[in-house]
N, C-alpha and C positions, 0 to 999 in steps of 0.2 A: 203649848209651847211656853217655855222659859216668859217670853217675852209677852205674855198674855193673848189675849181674842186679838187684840187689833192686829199683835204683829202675824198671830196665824192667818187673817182675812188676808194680808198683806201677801202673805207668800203664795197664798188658793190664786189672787189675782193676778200675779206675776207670772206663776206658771200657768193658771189659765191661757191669756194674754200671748205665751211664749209655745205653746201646744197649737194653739190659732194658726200662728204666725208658721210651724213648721208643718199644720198641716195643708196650708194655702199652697204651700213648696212641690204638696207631693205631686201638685196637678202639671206642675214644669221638670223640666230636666230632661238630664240619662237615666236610664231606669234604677242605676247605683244611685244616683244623688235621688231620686223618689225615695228609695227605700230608707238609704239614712234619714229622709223628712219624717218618713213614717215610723221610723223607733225614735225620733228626737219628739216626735207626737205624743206618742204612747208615753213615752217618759212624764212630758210635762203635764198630760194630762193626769197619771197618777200622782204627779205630787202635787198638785192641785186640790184631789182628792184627799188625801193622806193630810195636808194642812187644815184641812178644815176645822174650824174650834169643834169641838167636840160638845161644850157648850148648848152648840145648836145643832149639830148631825151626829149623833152615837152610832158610831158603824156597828150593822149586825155582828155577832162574834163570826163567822163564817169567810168575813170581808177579808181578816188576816191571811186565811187560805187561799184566798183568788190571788189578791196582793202575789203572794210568791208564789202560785202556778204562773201565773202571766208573767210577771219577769223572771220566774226560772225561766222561762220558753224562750224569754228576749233575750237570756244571757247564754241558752243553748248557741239561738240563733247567730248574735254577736261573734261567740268563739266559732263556730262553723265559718261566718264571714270574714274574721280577722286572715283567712289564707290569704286573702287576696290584697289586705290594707291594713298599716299598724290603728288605722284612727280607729276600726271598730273594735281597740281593744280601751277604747275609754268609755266604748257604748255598752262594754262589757261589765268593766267596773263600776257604771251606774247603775245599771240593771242586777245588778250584785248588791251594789250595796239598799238595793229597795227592799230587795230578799229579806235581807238582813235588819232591816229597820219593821221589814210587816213582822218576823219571828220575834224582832226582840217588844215589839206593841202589841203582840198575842195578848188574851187575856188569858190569864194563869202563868207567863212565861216570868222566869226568874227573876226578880227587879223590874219588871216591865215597866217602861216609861208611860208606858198609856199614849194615847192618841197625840199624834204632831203638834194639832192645836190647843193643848193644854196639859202637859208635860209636869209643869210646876204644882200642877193640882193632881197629880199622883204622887209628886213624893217621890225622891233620890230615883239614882241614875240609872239605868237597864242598857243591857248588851255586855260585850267582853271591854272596859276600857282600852285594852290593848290595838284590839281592831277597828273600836270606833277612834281610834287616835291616828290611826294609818292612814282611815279614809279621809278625816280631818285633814292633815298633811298634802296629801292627795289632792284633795279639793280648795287647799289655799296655795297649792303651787299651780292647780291648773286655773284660777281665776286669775292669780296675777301674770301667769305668764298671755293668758286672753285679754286681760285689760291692758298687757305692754303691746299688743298686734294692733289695739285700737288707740293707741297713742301717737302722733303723727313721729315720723320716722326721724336721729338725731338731737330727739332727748334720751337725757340720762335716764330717765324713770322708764321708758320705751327699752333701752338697753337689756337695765339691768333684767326688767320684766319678763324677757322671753327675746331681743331684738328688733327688727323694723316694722311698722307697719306693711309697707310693700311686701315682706317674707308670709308677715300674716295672712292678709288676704288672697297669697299663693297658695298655703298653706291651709285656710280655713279655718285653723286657731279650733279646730276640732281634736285635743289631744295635749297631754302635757308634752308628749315627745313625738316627731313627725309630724307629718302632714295629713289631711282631710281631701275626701274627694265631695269635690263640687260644694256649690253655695256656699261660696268663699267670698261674700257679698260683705260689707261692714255692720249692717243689720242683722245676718245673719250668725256673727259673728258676736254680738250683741244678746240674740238668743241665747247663745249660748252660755255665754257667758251671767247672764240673769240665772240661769239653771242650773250651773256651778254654784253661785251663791247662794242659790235658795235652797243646793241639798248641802251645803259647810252649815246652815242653817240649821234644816233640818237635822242633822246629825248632833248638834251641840245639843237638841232637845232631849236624847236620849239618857 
């Protein structure tokens, strides 16, 4: 990463920390809200994975292809799920852009950025600028409008952000547009929000 070993330990721990925490969730619930705990899991725990300085873990060349079997699958599954809820279409565009980030850290692939955690020690930028700019956008309209849900309700900043707190935690602040089913907690909300910044993160490495 850009930002050297420390900042990539940083992100491993964050999303560690944040994969924990969603999969302590799966044990509660409706079985929708287990299930979003369990792709909010599976998420953080790959990018936990994928930050690691490279440094100290050089993934086998093989790891790229699991990388995008497993979240192709999550992002089959997601679009299969979205019938029934617009929020699993931000679990979609995560798992998309994993895809996207294990093809463009292939080794051999066109500009490859190389591994999460030490990016700047490969040398210039890999993927299509165009797409890594969308998911960028993407992922700084969906942290600020998660950090305006966790803002207490009638500030400005809260507003402009996304609106009230109280919409938020109705909402579960799972999605830049619409609502989340279930674990619409503030902590949960939190998570989330930690794994929006850690993949705008991620993606700058590229």
């Amino acid at each position: 990463m850009h930002g050297g070993a420390l900042a990539g330990w940083l992100l491993m721990a964050l999303c560690t920390v944040s994969g924990a925490y969603c999969l302590l969730r799966t044990r509660t619930g409706t079985p929708q809200e287990r299930r979003t705990a369990r792709g909010e899991a599976l998420m953080g725990f790959g990018m936990a994975a994928m930050a690691v300085p490279a440094a100290v873990l050089t993934p086998p060349e093989g790891a790229w292809a699991v990388y995008g079997v497993v979240f192709g699958a999550a992002a089959l599954r997601a679009l299969w799920s979205a019938r029934h809820g617009s929020h699993h279409l931000h679990h979609l565009v995560g798992s998309l852009a994993m895809v996207y980030m294990a093809v463009t850290m292939a080794p051999g692939a066109a500009g490859a950025g190389g591994h999460a955690g030490h990016g700047a020690a490969a040398g210039g930028a890999g993927g299509v600028p165009l797409l890594t700019g969308v998911l960028l956008v993407y992922y700084a309209l969906y942290v600020l409008r998660s950090a305006g849900h966790l803002i207490p309700a009638g500030t400005g900043v809260a507003s402009f952000a996304g609106g009230s707190a109280e919409g938020g935690v109705r909402g579960g602040g799972d999605g830049v547009v619409g609502s989340a089913t279930g674990g619409g907690t503030e902590l949960t909300m939190a998570c989330r929000l930690t794994m929006g910044i850690a993949m705008f993160a991620m993606l700058l490495t590229l």
